[in-house]
C-alpha positions, 0 to 999 in steps of 0.5 A: 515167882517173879524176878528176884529183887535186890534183897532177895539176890543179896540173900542168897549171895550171903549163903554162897558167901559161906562157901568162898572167901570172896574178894572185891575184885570178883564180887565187883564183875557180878551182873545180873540179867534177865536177858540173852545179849551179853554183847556189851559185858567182857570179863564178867561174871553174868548170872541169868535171871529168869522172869518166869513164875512156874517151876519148869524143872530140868535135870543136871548131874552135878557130883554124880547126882541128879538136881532139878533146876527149877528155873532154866534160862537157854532152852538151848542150854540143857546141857550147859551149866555155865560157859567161857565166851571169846570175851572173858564173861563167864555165862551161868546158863540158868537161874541158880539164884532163883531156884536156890531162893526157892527152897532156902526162902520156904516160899512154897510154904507162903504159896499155898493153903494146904495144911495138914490137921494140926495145921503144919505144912505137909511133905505130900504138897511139896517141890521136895515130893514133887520131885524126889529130891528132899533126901538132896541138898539141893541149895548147896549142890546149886553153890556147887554150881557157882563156885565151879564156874566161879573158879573157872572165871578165876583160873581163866582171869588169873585171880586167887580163888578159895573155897570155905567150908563150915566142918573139915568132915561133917558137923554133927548136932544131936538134940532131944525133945522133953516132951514126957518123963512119964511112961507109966503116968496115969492117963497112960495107962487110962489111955491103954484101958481105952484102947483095950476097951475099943474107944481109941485106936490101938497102938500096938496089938492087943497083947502088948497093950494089955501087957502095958496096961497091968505094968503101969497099973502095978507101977502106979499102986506100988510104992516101991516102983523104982524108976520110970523107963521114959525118966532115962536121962542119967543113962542118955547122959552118960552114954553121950559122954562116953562117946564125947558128945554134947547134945541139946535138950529142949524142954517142953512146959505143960500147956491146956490139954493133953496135947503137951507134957505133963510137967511144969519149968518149975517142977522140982526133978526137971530143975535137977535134970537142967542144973546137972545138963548145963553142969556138964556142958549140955545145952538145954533150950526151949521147946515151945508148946503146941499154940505157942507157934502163931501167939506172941503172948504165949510165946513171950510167956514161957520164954519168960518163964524159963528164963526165970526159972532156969536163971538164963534165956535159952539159946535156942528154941524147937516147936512141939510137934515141928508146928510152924507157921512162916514167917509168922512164927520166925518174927514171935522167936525174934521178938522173944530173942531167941539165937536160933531155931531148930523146928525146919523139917518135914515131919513125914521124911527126913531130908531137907525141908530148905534144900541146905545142909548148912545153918542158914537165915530164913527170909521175911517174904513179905517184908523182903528182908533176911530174919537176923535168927538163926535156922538150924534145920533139922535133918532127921528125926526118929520119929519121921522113919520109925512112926511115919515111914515105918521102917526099921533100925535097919532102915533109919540107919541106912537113911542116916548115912545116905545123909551124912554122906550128902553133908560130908560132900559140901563140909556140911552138917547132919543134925538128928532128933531123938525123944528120950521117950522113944528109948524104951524097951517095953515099946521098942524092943532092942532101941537102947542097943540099936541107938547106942551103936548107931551114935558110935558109928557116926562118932567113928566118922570123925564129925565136929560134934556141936551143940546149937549154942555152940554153932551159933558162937562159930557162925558169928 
């Protein structure tokens, strides 16, 4: 990266500005330097701009954690965050703004080609890997930074200086992607006979496979088979509701291949299942189909067609598969009016793909302009810890509140993804108990419960 232009300082000052209730008076002694003679600066507020391109990370501990700044100034300043000097200028030391563009931005995802097989940008080629640091808020422990030196600048100069925060505690976002409603659906169940038969990879043993496959054959041939463990919506629904949350549901169209769901907007139960969510104050948006991420017509299409079918356009929309291409796919959910978006995460570790727990705007580099969309970023999902990590209740557990932990430092928010279809006992024995008390624990922390819908009405 070279040095940040305008539009890229005026970016991330709009974020800091979601944290301080900023007056003329300060914002008007804003400098911004990309040199060491401050000699003709007094009573300023100069922020150092570096000039290099390479990340040449130094560590600080800023609220008793440890954060890299990606790009230092003052060699001589390793241990400084900021200073006063004899005439009134408040000196940030490093280029804060720069490393906060960094992650906020994606621009790592623009810089190189390394994909993964489905062609999304992978967490192994990350600076968040790189540097351990995808669990941390980097961005907003980087504001922490600012404000601190900005309510010193105010202290010394004797001007008022508050804070803002987005939650009083923590917000907490609960979403669902309807990718499939049926467990025991045929090729399921063909699928099992594959793998019993040595043609496809094994999920689990051999013995639960089996144990699966004659379950779904006798759920296919009775007709008195009762309910689809994965169809678990009324039960979903009515925990929620006991618990006072209102969560977002995404549904997921049927697209060529098996690669999707099964179902279609139009589909009889899932347009009962939408009318009896937004009866009751949940939201439901759209999760766009797999080759829907980099084709406008797509895109527009199933957009369009839920908003027919449905009677209204969805607030907002998640890729399958978190399948994203950037910027690309931010300029198809602008195009096809979309509020927000909620696809930005890694799906290999929970955390923070853009280093901010605060909803943000993501930044056209090509076009050097802030998408007028909203990021919703997504924090952790299930799936992440239980299929990728391989950890345990226990261990999602605990990475939930190491999160929320993070979120409730900055007045922050904690967003968490979990399939209906990963609320079955016959796959995952003991998860409808583990799920239930899990959200009673973060609901017993007293979090400002949204839904993306209603966070974007709160932003605005």
């Amino acid at each position: 990266m070279k040095l940040l232009t305008d539009n890229q300082i005026k970016y991330v000052l709009f974020h800091l500005l979601q944290h301080w209730q900023a007056n003329e008076e300060v914002l008007n002694r804003f400098y911004f330097v990309d040199k060491n003679d401050f000699s003709s600066y007094k009573n300023s507020i100069i922020f150092s701009l570096s000039e290099d391109e390479n990340i040449c990370p130094i560590e600080f501990s800023v609220l008793n954690k440890t954060i890299p700044i990606l790009f230092p100034c003052e060699k001589k300043a390793e241990n400084q965050l900021f200073e006063m000097d004899s005439a009134g200028n408040l000196l940030f030391k490093h280029d804060y703004l720069k490393s906060a563009f960094y992650f906020l931005s994606g621009i790592q995802e623009t810089e190189t080609k390394e994909r993964d097989a489905i062609g999304r940008f992978p967490y192994s080629v990350s600076i968040q890997k790189q540097l351990a640091c995808c669990t941390i808020p980097v961005v907003n422990y980087y504001f922490e930074i600012i404000l601190q030196g900005l309510e010193m600048f105010c202290q010394h100069h004797k001007i008022s200086f508050n804070r803002k925060y987005l939650f009083d505690n923590f917000g907490f976002f609960l979403s669902h992607d309807i990718d499939q409603t049926k467990f025991f659906h045929y090729r399921e169940t063909a699928h099992k006979l594959k793998q019993l038969l040595g043609l496809s990879p094994l999920n689990y043993s051999r013995k639960l496979t089996l144990n699966l496959f004659i379950k779904g054959l006798f759920y296919l041939i009775n007709p008195f088979r009762g309910k689809d463990p994965w169809w678990n919506f009324d039960e979903m629904i009515t925990l929620e509701k006991r618990l006072g949350i209102r969560s977002a549901f995404y549904f997921l169209r049927k697209e060529r291949g098996s690669i999707g769901s099964r179902y279609l907007f139009s589909n009889r139960k899932i347009k009962k299942l939408v009318k009896t969510l937004e009866n009751n104050d949940f939201e439901t948006g759209l999760h766009a189909t797999f080759f829907s991420a980099d084709n406008n017509e797509i895109m527009m299409h199933q957009t369009k067609e839920f908003s027919s079918v449905y009677g209204k356009m969805p607030h907002g929309i998640r890729q399958h598969f978190l399948r994203f291409f950037h910027p690309k796919t931010f300029r198809l959910h602008e195009k096809a009016g979309f509020r927000y978006d909620t696809s930005l995460a890694f799906v290999e570790h929970e955390g923070y793909r853009n280093g901010y727990c605060y909803p943000f705007h993501p930044y056209d580099v090509e076009n050097d302009r802030m998408f007028y969309i909203w990021e919703i970023p997504l924090i952790m999902m299930e799936q992440s810890i239980l299929h990728y990590r391989k950890l345990d209740f226990a261990g999602l557990e605990e990475a939930a509140f190491a999160l929320i932990e993070e979120a409730r430092k900055f007045g922050g928010m904690f967003s968490l993804l979990w399939h209906n279809s990963r609320l079955t006992e016959y796959e995952y024995p003991g998860v409808n108990i583990f799920y239930a008390q899990l959200l009673e624990k973060i609901v017993g922390k007293n979090p400002e419960i949204f839904t993306g819908k209603k966070l974007i009405e709160k932003l605005c």
